[in-house]
C-alpha positions, -999 to 999 in steps of 0.1 A, spaced: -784 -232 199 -783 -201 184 -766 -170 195 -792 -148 203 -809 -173 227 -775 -182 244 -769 -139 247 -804 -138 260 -800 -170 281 -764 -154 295 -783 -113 301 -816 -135 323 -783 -154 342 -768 -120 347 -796 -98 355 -809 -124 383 -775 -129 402 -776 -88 399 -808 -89 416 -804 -115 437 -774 -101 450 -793 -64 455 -819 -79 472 -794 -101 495 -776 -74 501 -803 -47 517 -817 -72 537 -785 -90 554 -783 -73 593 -749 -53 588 -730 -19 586 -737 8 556 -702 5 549 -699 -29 547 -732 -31 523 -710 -10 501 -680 -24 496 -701 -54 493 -726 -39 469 -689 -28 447 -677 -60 450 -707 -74 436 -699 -46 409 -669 -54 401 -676 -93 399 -706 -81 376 -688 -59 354 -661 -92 350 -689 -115 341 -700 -90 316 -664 -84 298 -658 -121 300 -694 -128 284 -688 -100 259 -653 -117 246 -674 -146 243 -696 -133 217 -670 -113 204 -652 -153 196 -683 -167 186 -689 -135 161 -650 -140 150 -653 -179 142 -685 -172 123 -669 -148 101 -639 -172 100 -665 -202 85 -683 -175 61 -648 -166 51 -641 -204 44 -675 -213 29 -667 -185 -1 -630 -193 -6 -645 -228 -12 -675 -213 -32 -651 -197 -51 -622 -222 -55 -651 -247 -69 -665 -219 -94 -626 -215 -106 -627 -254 -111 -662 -254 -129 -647 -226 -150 -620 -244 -158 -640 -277 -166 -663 -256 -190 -634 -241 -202 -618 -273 -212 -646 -291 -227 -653 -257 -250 -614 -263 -260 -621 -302 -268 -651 -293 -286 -637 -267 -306 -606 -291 -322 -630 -319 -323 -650 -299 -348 -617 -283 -364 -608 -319 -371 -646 -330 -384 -643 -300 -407 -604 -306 -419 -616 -345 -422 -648 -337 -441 -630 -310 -467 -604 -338 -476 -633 -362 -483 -649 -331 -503 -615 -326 -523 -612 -362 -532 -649 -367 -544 -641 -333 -565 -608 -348 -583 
C-alpha cells in the first residue's frame, strides 16, 4: 500500500471519529459545561491521534530515505567494483600486448641476423 492512500485512509478515519464525535456530542441530553469538557476531551484525544499519526509518517518518510540511502551505497559500491573489474582487464590487456610486441620484436631480430 502506498503512503499516500494509507495518509488518506488515516485523515477519512480521523475526520469521521471527529465528526461522529461532534455530532454525538450536540445531541446527547446534558449540561453545556459538560458538552465542553467533553467536546476538549475529544480535542485533546484528536490532537493525540494526529501527533501519533504524524510520527508515523514521519518513520515511514525516515526508513524510506534510509533504503534510498542503502540502494545508492550499493549502486555505488557495485560501480566501484565494475570500475575496478574494467580497470583490471585494461591492465591484463595492456601487458598481454606488451608481451605480444616484446615476443614478436625478438622473432623480428632473429629473422633479421
Amino acid at each position: 500500500m502506498d503512503h499516500s492512500k494509507e495518509g488518506r485512509i488515516a485523515a477519512a478515519f480521523l475526520i469521521g471519529g471527529i465528526v461522529g464525535a461532534g455530532v454525538a456530542l450536540l445531541f446527547a441530553p446534558q449540561s453545556g459545561e459538560k458538552t465542553r469538557r467533553d467536546i476538549a476531551k475529544a480535542a485533546r484525544r484528536v490532537k493525540s491521534d494526529i501527533k501519533e499519526r504524524a510520527e508515523d509518517i514521519a518513520d515511514s518518510i525516515e526508513d524510506l530515505v534510509d533504503k534510498i540511502g542503502d540502494r545508492i551505497s550499493e549502486a555505488t559500491s557495485k560501480g566501484k567494483e565494475i570500475e575496478e573489474g574494467v580497470r583490471k582487464n585494461i591492465l591484463n590487456a595492456i601487458e598481454e600486448g606488451q608481451h605480444m610486441i616484446d615476443k614478436q620484436k625478438a622473432r623480428l631480430s632473429k629473422m633479421m641476423r
